[in-house]
C-alpha positions in Angstrom: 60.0 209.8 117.3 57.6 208.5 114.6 60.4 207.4 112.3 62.4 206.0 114.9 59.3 203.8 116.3 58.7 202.6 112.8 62.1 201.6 112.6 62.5 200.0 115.7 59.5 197.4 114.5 61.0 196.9 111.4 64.2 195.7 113.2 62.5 193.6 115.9 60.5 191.9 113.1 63.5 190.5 110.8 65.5 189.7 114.0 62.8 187.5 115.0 63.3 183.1 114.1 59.2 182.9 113.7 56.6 185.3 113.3 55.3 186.9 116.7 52.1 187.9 115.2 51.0 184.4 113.6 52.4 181.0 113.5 52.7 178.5 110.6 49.4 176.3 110.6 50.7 172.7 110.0 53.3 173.7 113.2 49.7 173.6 115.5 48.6 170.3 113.5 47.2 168.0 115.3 47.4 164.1 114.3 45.5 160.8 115.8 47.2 158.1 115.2 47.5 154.2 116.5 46.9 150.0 115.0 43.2 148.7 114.3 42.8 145.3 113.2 40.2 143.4 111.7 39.9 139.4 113.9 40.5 136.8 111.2 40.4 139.3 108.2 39.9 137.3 104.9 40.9 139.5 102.6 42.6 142.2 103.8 40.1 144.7 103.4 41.2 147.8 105.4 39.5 148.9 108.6 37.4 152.4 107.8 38.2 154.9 110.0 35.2 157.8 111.0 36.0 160.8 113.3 32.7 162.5 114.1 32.0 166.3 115.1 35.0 166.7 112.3 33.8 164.7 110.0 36.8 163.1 109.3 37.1 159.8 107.3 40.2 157.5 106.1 41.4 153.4 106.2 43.9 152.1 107.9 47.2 151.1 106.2 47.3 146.9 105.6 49.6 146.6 108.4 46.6 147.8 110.8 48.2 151.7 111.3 46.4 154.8 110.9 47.0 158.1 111.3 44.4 161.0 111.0 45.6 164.9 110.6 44.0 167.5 112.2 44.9 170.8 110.8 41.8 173.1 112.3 40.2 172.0 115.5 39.3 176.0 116.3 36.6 176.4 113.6 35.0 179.4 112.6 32.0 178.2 115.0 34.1 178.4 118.6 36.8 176.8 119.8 35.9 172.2 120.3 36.8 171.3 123.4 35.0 168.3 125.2 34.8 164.3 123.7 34.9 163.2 120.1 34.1 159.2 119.2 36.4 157.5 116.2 34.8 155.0 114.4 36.2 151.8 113.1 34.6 149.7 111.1 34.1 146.6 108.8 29.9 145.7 107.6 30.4 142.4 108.8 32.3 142.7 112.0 31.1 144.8 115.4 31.8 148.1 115.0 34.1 149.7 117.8 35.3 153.2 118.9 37.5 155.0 120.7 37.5 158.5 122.3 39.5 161.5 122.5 39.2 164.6 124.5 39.6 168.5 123.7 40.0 171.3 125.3 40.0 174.6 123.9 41.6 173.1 120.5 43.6 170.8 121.5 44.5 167.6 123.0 43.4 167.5 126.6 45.8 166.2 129.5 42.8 163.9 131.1 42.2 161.1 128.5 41.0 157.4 128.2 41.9 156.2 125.2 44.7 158.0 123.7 47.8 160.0 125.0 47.9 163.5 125.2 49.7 163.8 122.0 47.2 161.6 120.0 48.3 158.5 120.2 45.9 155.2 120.5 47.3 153.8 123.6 46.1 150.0 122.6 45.5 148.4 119.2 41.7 147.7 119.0 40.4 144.6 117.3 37.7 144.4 115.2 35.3 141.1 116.1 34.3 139.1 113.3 30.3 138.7 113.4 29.8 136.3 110.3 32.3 134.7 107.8 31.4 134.2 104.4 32.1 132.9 101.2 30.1 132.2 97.7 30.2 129.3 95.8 28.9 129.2 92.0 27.4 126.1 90.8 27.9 126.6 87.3 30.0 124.2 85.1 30.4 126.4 82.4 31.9 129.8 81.1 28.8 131.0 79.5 24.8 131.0 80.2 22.0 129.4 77.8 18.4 130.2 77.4 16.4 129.4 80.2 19.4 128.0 81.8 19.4 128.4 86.1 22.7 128.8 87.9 22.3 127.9 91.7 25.1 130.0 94.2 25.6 129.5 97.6 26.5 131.5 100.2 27.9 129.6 103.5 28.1 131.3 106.6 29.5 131.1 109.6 28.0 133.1 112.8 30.3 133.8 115.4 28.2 136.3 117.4 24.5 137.1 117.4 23.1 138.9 114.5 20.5 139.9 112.5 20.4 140.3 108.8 18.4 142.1 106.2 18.4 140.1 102.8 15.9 139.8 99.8 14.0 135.8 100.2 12.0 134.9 97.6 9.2 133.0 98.8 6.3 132.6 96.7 3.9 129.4 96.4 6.4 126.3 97.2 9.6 128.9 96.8 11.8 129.9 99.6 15.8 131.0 98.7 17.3 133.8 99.1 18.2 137.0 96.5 19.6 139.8 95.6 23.1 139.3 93.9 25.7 141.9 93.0 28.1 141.1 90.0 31.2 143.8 89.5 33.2 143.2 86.3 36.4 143.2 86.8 38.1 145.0 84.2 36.0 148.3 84.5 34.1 147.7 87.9 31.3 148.0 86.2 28.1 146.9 88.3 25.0 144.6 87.2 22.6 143.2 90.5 20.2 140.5 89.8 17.1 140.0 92.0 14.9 136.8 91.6 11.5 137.6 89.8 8.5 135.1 87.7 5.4 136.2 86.1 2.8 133.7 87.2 -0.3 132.5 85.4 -2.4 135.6 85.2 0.6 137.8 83.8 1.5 139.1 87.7 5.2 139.3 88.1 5.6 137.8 91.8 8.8 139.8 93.0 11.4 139.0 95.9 11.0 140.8 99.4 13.5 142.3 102.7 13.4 139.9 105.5 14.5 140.2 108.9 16.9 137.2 109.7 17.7 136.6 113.0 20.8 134.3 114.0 22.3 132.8 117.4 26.3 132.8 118.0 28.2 129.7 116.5 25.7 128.8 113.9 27.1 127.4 110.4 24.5 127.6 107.3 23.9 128.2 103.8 21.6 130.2 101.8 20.8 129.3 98.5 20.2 131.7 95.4 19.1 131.0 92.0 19.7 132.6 88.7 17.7 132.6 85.5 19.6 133.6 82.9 16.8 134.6 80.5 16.9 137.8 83.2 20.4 138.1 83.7 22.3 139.9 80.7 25.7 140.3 81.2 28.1 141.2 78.8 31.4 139.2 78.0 33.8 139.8 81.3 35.0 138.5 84.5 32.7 138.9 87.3 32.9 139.3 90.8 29.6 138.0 92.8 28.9 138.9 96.4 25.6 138.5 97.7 23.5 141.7 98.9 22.9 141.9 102.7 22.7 144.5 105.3 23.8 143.9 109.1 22.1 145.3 112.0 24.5 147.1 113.5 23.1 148.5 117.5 24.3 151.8 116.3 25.5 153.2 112.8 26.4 156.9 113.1 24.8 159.1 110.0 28.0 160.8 109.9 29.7 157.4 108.8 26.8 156.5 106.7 27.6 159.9 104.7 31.1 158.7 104.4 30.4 155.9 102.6 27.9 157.8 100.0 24.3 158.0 102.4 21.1 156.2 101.6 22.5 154.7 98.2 25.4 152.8 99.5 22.6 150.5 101.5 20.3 150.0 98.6 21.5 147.2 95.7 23.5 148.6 93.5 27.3 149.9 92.7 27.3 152.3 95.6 26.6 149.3 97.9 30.3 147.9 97.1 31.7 151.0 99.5 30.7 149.3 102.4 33.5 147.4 103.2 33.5 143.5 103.8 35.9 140.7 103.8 33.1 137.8 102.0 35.1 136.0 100.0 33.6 136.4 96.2 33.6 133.8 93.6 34.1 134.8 89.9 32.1 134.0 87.0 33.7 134.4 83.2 31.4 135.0 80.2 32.7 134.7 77.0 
């Protein structure tokens, strides 16, 4: 009876089409999917994509489409069920989200913004807070001694913000700083930040301010460059200003995405956030 029971399986298992005992993962694979756009996007820089409680992170396709795999919603921690937030985001437009509900696993029949297979049920559009674009007043292709380049940054506020950007104001002095230049052939990253020694040998150093700005306000901030502290090597450069938007709520998950505390310091890892400012190039040589 042994032998014949043994057998019996053994039949029952090769006569089978799948596998009654476990079941191919990427068959159970769950996928979110749907369009984000960015309003009035400058540059086509993709709309970033964060999925929290998993952790998830990707950009949407230039045509707006995204589509996010999820191949292990039962962790080793319990089975998810309840709401998860997506993320989309742009620095310089409002961030917006979108939520999708679990249960035990999967996809739950009751949901807001998706359907029950995953799919965003209406494109979400990113609002553009500011508009931005730098302009180098610089007639030539390479810097003197003790020459000073002045940039320009014009803005245009389409909805209520408030910005945190290096001012240097000292004695008479008030213009803004803080200036990120990328080469172009390596992406290499140099940032400049306004500084003078004074009189009595104290170097007098630029500052974070708080900037505060109504809707439907056009304006410039000025920047100046001394080239005696600016030493770049021969290249192409593309130079964006430093700033940092106060978003009403920025999600450390997302922040973590994009590299943590670095990415909002100046420096190279502050180029992840993305933005659609439109750069102007400077060429040494």
């Amino acid at each position: 009876m042994m032998r014949m029971g043994a057998l019996s399986f053994f039949l029952v298992s090769i006569s089978c089409t799948s596998n009654p005992f476990w079941e191919d993962p990427k068959k159970n694979e769950l996928n979110l999917s749907g369009i984000v756009h960015a309003e009035n996007n400058e540059t086509g820089i993709p709309v970033s994509i964060w999925v929290e409680t998993l952790d998830l992170y990707t950009t949407a396709e230039p045509d707006g489409v995204f589509s996010i795999p999820i191949p292990n919603t039962q962790s080793n921690s319990g089975t998810i069920s309840g709401p998860i937030k997506l993320y989309f985001f742009i620095h310089n437009y409002s961030m917006d989200s979108a939520t999708v509900y679990f249960t035990n696993g999967v996809f739950s029949n009751d949901q807001t913004d998706f359907s029950t297979n995953g799919q965003l049920l209406n494109t979400i559009e990113l609002k553009k807070i500011f508009s931005g674009a730098v302009e180098l007043h610089f007639g030539g292709t390479s810097l003197s001694y003790r020459d000073t380049v002045r940039m320009s940054f014009h803005l245009n506020i389409h909805s209520s913000v408030s910005i945190n950007a290096y001012k240097f104001t000292w004695a008479h002095n008030d213009f803004h700083s803080g200036i990120i230049f990328r080469a172009l052939n390596d992406d290499t990253v140099y940032t400049y930040r306004y500084s003078v020694t004074n009189e009595s040998g104290i170097t007098i150093e630029d500052e974070i301010h708080t900037l505060n700005y109504p809707h439907d306000t056009a304006l410039t901030w000025t920047y100046y460059i001394l080239s005696d502290s600016l030493d770049l090597p021969v290249n192409a450069y593309e130079v964006l200003p430093y700033f940092l938007i106060g978003h009403e709520y920025f999600p450390d998950g997302l922040a973590s995405a994009f590299g943590g505390d670095p990415t909002f310091t100046i420096s190279e890892h502050y180029l992840k956030l993305p933005s659609d400012i439109v750069s102007d190039t400077l060429t040494i040589d």
